[in-house]
C-alpha positions in Angstrom: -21.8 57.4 27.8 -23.3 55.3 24.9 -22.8 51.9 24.9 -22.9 49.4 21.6 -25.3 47.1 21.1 -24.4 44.0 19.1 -27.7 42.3 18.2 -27.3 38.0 17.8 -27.2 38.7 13.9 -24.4 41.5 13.1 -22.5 39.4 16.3 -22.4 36.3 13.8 -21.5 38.1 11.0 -18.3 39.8 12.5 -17.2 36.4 14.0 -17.3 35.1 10.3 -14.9 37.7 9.4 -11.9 36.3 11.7 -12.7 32.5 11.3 -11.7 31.5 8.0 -14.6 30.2 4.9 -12.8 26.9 5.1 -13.5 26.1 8.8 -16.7 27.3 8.5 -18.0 25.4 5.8 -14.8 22.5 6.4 -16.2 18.6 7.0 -14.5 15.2 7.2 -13.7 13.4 4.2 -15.2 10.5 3.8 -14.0 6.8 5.1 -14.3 5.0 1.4 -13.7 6.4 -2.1 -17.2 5.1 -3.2 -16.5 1.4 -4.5 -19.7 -0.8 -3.9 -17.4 -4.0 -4.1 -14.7 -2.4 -0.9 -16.9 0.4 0.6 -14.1 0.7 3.0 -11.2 1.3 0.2 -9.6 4.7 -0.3 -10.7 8.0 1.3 -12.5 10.9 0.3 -11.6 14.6 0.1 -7.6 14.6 -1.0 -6.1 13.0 -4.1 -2.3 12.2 -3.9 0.0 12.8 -6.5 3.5 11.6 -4.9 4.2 8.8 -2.3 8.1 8.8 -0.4 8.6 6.0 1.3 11.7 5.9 3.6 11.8 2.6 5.2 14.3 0.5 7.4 13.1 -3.5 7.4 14.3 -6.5 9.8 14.2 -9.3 7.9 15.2 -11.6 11.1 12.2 -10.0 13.7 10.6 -8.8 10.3 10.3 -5.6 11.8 9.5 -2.5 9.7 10.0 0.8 10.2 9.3 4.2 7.9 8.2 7.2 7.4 6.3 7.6 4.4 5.6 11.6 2.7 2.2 12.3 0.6 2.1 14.9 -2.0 -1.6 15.5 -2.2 -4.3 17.7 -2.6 -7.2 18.6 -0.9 -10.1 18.3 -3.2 -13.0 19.7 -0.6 -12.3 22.0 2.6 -11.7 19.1 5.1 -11.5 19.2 8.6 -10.6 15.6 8.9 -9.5 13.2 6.8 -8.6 9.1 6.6 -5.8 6.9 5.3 -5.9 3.3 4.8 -2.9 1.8 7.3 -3.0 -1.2 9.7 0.5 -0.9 11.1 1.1 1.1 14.4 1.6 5.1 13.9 3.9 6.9 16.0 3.3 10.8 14.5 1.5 12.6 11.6 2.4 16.1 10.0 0.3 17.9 8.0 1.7 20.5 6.2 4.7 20.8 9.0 2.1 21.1 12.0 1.7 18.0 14.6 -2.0 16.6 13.9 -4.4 14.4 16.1 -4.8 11.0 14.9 -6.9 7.7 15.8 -7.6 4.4 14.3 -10.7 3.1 13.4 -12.0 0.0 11.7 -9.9 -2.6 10.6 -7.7 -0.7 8.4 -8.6 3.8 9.2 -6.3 6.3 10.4 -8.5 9.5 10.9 -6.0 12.3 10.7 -7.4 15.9 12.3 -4.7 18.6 11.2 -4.2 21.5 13.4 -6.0 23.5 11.4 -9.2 23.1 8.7 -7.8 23.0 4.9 -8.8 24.8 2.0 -10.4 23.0 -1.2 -7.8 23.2 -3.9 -4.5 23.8 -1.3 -1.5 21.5 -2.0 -1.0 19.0 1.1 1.7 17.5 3.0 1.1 14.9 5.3 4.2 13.1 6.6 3.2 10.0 9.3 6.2 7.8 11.1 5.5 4.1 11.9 6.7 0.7 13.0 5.5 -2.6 12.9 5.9 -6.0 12.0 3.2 -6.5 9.0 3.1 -10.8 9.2 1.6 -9.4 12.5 -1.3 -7.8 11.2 -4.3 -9.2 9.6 -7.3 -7.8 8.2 -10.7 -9.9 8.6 -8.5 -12.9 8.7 -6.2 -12.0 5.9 -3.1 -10.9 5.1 -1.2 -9.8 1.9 2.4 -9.5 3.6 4.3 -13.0 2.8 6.7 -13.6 5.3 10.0 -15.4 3.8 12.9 -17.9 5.0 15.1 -14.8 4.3 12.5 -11.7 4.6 9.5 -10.6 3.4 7.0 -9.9 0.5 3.6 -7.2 0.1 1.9 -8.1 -3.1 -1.7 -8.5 -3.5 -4.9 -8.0 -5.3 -7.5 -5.2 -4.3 -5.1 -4.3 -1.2 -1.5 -4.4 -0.2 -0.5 -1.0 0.7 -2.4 -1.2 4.3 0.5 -3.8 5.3 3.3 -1.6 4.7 2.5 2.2 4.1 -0.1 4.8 4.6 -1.9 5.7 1.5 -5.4 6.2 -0.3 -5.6 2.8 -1.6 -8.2 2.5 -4.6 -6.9 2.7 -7.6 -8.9 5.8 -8.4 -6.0 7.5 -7.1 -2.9 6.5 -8.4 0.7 8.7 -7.4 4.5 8.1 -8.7 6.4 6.5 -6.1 9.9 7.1 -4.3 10.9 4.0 -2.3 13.8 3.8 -0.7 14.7 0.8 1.6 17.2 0.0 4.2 18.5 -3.2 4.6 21.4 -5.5 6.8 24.0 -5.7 4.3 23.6 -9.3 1.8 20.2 -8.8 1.5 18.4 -7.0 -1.7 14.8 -4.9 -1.3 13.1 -5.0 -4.6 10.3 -2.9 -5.2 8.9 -0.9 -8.9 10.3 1.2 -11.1 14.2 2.1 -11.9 16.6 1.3 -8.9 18.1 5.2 -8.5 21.0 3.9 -6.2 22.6 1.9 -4.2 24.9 2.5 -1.2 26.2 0.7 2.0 26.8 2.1 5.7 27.9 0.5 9.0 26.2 -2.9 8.2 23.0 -1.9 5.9 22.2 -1.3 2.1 20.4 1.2 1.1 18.2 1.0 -2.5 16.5 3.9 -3.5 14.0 2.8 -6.6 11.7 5.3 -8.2 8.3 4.1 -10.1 7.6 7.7 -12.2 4.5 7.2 -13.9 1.3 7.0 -12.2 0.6 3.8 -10.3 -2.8 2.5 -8.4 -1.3 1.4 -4.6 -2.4 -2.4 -4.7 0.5 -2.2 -7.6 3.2 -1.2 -5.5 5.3 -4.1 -4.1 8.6 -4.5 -2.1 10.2 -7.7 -1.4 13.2 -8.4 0.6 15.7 -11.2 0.6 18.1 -12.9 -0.8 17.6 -13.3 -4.3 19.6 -13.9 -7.7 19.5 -10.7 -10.4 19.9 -10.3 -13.9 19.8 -7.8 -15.5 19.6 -6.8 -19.4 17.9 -3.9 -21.4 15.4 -4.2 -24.6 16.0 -3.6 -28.0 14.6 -0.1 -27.2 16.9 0.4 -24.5 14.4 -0.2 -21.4 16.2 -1.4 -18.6 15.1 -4.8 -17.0 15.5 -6.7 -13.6 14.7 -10.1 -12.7 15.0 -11.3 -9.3 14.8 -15.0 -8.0 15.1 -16.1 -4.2 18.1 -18.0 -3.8 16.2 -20.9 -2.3 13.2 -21.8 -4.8 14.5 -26.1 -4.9 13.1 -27.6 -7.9 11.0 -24.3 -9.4 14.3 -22.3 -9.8 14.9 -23.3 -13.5 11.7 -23.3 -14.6 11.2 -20.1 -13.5 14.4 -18.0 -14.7 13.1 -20.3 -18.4 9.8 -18.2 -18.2 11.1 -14.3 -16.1 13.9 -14.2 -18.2 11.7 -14.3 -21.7 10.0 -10.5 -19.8 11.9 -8.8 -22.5 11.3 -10.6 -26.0 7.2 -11.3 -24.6 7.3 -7.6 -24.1 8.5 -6.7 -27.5 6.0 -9.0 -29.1 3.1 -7.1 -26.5 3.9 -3.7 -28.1 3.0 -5.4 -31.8 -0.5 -6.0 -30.3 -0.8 -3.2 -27.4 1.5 -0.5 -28.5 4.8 1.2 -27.1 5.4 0.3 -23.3 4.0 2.3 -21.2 7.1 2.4 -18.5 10.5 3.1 -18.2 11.1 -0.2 -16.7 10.4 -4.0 -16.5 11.1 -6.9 -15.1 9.4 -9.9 -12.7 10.5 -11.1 -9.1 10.0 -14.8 -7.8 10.2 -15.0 -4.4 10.6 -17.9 -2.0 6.6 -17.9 -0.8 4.0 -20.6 -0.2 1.7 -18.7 -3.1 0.7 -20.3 -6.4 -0.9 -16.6 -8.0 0.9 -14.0 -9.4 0.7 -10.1 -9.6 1.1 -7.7 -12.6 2.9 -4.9 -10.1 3.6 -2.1 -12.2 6.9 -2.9 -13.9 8.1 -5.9 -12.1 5.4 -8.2 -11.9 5.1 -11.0 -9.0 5.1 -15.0 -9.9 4.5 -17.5 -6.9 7.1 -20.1 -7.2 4.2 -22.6 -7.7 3.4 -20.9 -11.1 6.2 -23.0 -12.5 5.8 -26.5 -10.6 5.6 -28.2 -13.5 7.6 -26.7 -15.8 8.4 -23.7 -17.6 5.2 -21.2 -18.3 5.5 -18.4 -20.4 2.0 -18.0 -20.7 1.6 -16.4 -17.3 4.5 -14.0 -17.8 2.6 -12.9 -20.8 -0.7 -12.5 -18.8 1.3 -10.2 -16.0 3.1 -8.2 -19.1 -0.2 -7.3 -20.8 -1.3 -6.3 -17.8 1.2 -3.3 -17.9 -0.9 -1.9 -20.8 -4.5 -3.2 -19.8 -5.0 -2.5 -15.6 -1.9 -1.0 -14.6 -1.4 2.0 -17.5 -5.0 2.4 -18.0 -6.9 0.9 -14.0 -10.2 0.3 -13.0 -12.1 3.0 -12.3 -14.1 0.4 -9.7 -13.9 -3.0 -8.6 -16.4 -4.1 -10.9 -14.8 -3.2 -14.2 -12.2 -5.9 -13.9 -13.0 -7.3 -16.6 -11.2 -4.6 -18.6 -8.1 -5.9 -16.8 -8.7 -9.3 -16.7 -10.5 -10.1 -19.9 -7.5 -8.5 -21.9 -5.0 -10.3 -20.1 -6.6 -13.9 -20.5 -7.0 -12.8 -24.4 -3.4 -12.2 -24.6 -2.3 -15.6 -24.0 -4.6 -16.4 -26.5 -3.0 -14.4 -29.2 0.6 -15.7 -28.0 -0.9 -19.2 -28.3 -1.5 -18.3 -31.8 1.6 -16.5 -32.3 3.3 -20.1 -31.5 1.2 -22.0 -33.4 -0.9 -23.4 -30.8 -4.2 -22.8 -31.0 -5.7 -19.8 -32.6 -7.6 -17.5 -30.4 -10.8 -19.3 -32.3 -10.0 -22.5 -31.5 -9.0 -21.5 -28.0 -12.9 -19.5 -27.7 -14.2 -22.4 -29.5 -13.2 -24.6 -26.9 -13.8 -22.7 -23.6 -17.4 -22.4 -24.8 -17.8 -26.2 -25.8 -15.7 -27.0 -22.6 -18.8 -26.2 -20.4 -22.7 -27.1 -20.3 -25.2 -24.8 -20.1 -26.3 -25.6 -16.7 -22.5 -24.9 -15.0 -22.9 -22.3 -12.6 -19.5 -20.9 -15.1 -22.0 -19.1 -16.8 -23.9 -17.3 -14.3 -20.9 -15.1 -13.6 -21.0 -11.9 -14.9 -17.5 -10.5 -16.6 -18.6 -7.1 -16.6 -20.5 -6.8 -13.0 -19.1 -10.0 -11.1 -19.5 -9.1 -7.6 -16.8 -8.9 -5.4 -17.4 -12.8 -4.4 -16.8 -13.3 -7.7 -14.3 -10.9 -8.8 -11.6 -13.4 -9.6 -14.0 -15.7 -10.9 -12.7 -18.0 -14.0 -15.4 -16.3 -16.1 -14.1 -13.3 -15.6 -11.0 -14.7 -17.5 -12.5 -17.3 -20.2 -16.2 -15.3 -20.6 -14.3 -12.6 -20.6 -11.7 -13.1 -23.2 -14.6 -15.2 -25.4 -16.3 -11.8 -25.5 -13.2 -10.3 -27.0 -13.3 -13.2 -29.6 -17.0 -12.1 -30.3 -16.4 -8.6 -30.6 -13.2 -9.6 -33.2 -15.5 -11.6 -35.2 -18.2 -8.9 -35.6 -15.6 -6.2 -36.2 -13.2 -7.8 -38.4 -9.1 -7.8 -37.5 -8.2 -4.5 -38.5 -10.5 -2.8 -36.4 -10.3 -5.1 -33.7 -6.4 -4.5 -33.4 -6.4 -1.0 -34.0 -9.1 -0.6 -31.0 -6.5 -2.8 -28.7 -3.8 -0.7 -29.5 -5.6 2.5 -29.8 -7.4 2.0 -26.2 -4.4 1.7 -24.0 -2.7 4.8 -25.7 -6.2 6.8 -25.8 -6.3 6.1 -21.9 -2.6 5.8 -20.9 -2.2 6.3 -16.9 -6.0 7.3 -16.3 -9.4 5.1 -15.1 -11.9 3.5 -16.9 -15.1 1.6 -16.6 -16.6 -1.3 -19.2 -19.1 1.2 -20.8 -15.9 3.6 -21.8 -14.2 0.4 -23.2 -17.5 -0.4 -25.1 -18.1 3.7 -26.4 -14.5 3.6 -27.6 -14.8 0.1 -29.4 -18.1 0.9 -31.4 -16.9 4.4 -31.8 -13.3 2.8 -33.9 -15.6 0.2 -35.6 -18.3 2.4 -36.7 -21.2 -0.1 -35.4 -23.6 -0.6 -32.5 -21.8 -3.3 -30.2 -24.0 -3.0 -27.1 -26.0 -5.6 -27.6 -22.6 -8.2 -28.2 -21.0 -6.8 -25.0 -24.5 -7.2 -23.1 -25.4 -10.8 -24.2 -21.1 -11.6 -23.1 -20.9 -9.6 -19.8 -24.0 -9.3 -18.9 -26.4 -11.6 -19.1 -26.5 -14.9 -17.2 -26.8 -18.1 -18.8 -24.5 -19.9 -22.0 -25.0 -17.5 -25.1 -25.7 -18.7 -28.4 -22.9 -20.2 -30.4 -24.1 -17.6 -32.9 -23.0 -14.5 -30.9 -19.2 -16.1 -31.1 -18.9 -16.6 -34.6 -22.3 -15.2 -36.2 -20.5 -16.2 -39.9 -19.9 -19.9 -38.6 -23.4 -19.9 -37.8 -24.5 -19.5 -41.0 -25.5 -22.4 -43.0 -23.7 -23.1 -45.8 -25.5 -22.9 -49.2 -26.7 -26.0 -50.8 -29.8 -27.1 -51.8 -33.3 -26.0 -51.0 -33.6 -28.4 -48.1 -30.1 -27.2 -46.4 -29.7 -27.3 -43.1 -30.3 -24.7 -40.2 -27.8 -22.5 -38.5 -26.3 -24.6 -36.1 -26.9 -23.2 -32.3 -23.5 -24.4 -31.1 -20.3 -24.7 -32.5 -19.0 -28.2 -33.0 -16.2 -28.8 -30.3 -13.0 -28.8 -31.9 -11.6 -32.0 -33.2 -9.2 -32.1 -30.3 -8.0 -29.5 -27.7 -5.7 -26.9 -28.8 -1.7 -28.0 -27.5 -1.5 -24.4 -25.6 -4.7 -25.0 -23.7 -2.9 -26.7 -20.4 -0.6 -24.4 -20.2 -3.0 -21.4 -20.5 -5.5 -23.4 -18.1 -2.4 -23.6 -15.3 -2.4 -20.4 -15.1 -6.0 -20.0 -13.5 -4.2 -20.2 -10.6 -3.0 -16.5 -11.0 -5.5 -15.3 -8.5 -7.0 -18.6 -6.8 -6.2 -18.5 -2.6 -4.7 -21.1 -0.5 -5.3 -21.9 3.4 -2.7 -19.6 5.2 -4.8 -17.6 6.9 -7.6 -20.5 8.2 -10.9 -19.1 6.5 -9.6 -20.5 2.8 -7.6 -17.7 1.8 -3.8 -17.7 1.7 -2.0 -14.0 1.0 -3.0 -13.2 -2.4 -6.0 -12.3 -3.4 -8.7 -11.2 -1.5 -12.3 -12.5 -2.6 
């Protein structure tokens, strides 16, 4: 009788012909997409194309319940993998089969499927959950808003952990299916075109669908009891406005400035180009909040936004948005100057489409408004840090820059690039350095240099790099005078400069949640 011997090294070759190259080779993806500014944000190793988010909400207890679906793909062989969630989950499928799951962090799901999965396989991970989301905080904040009447998730860099599982960076944007069940009398707003609308025994079901690609942090729902209208564009785009039936003394003001969304939009596609949605609109909800939120397609406006009167301003700040951070996102943290900068600019060129202040005068005076030695001019646009990410230099710097770069390029160059970026970079990422290739590439000249001395470098630049031809001295005699180093402050301040300036608030924080930050925007 003969028997076979099996040496250590043909025994480890046959097993690695009945365990598959996946779980061999499979590891964990990793617990943050890669952001310096939120090394916690987003996942590694899966990209989702598709959330569906079934959801039952309480306004009374403010209990939520759902069971949200992920269309993904795995994008590495992963044996393990994270979503950002806070609330409490009750069961997670991927691809049909049960998985193990545990939390970790402030915010981690770790999700172990039954089995390892192949780099480049479709993935379907379905996860069931409950919780109340006023309940939950994260490092002391929150971005649910809890409501006389119900309740609100909208905020800037997170939102999603309060109220569905997801990858949350906007590296990773998906369309959305929400669809929200609700005690009858009471509306659930959330992105997109509202699909339908049905009653049964007592609740009210809306089913609303946001189809184009959309970063998480710019997907909102809001329940209550609000006040719609509803109207379509010249184009045909559909629009919805909602306002909380209880807003007091801000209710007027505010349908004044929401209900402009479609005739500020019409003007936006004259500077930006065509819309990049099939729907629009703007909420107002009943919250202690003075910011507001350029949620894809129906931004958010803190009643305090309109305290003292109408503001159209900040509707067209959250409009332009749609074109400059929600069509075309961040590709990190960082480069939110590309959304912010734009957006502050924007009001400039509606001041000037009124007749209040040109975007000059406007640049003229947010330079002469501050000294050299205010700590405004330390802040970087283009690398703030995330202490600084909301920064008002972000906003003024920012948009001066744009004024620089208009003046060195000349108007029909300048407008072709703002038009031509969005369209060039519709529904994808970018960083400042794309932004700065594609504007010298359009203009034919070396812009470095402008974009450095504005976003870059610390300290008040020279009048000169605003407006190099003001600079110049004008010819006269042999003894005429030196370029002047700063431009003279204008005679007095433009008339759309306090309107402009009351929307700084957009992202400033409050006190609800004790540490100097109210739900908004996390610093």
């Amino acid at each position: 009788m003969h028997r076979k011997v099996i040496v250590p090294s043909v025994l480890a070759a046959s097993l690695l012909l009945v365990i598959p190259a996946s779980a061999a080779s499979s590891g964990p993806g990793a617990p943050g997409i890669g952001d310096p500014y939120y090394p916690a944000s987003g996942n590694g190793g899966y990209d989702v194309s598709h959330y569906d988010l079934r959801l039952k909400y309480q306004p009374t207890t403010d209990l939520l319940e759902g069971t949200a679906t992920l269309i993904a793909t795995a994008k590495q062989d992963l044996s393990r993998f994270n979503l950002d969630f806070g609330l409490q989950v009750s069961e997670i499928r991927v691809n049909g089969a049960k998985a193990k799951f545990a939390t970790s962090g402030a915010h981690e799901v770790e999700v172990t499927p039954a089995k390892p999965l192949a780099r480049n396989t479709p993935l379907t991970v379905v996860v069931r959950y409950a919780g109340k989301p006023s309940e939950l905080k994260v490092d002391g904040w929150t971005a649910w808003h809890r409501t006389p009447d119900g309740g609100v998730a909208a905020q800037e860099p997170d939102s999603a952990v309060w109220w569905f599982p997801s990858n949350d960076h906007p590296l990773d944007k998906a369309t959305f299916d929400v669809s929200v069940n609700v005690p009858d009398g009471t509306q659930a707003i959330s992105n997109g075109v509202l699909q339908s609308q049905s009653s049964r025994l007592g609740w009210t079901r809306y089913n609303w669908r946001s189809n184009k690609p959309q970063a998480t942090y710019l997907a909102t729902l809001a329940v209550g009891r609000f006040d719609i209208t509803t109207d379509r564009t010249a184009s045909g785009l559909p629009i919805v406005n909602a306002y909380s039936k209880d807003l007091g003394d801000n209710a007027g003001a505010a349908r004044a400035s929401v209900e402009r969304t479609g005739e500020v939009t019409e003007w936006l596609e004259e500077v930006f180009g065509p819309y990049p949605f099939n729907a629009l609109g703007g909420y107002v909800p009943n919250v202690n909040a003075g910011f507001a939120l350029e949620t894809q397609t129906r931004p958010f406006y803190g009643p305090r936004q309109f305290q003292n009167g109408a503001n159209v301003s900040v509707v067209v700040h959250e409009l332009a948005h749609q074109w400059y951070g929600d069509s075309v996102s961040v590709e990190g943290w960082k480069d939110i100057w590309i959304n912010e900068g734009f957006a502050r600019y924007s009001q400039w060129l509606w001041s000037e489409k009124q007749g209040e202040g040109t975007a000059q005068e406007l640049a003229d005076w947010a330079y002469s408004l501050r000294p050299a030695e205010d700590a405004f001019w330390q802040v970087k646009p283009g690398d703030p840090g995330p202490e600084n990410q909301f920064h008002g230099a972000v906003y003024d710097r920012g948009a001066i820059a744009l004024q620089a770069l208009r003046n060195e390029i000349g108007d029909e160059k300048f407008f072709r690039i703002l038009k031509g970026w969005p369209t060039e970079r519709a529904y994808g990422n970018a960083n400042v350095g794309d932004f700065v290739r594609y504007a010298e590439k359009v203009s034919g000249k070396p812009l470095a240099q402008l974009f450095e001395t504005w976003l870059y470098t610390p300290g008040k630049p020279d009048a000169s790099a605003l407006n190099p031809a003001a600079a110049q001295p004008a010819a006269r005699s042999a003894q005429s005078a030196p370029a002047r180093s700063a431009p003279a402050k204008p005679a007095a301040e433009p008339k759309s400069w306090k309107k402009i300036a009351e929307t700084n608030t957009i992202h400033d924080t409050g006190h609800d949640t004790g540490h100097g930050s109210e739900p908004g925007h996390r610093h």
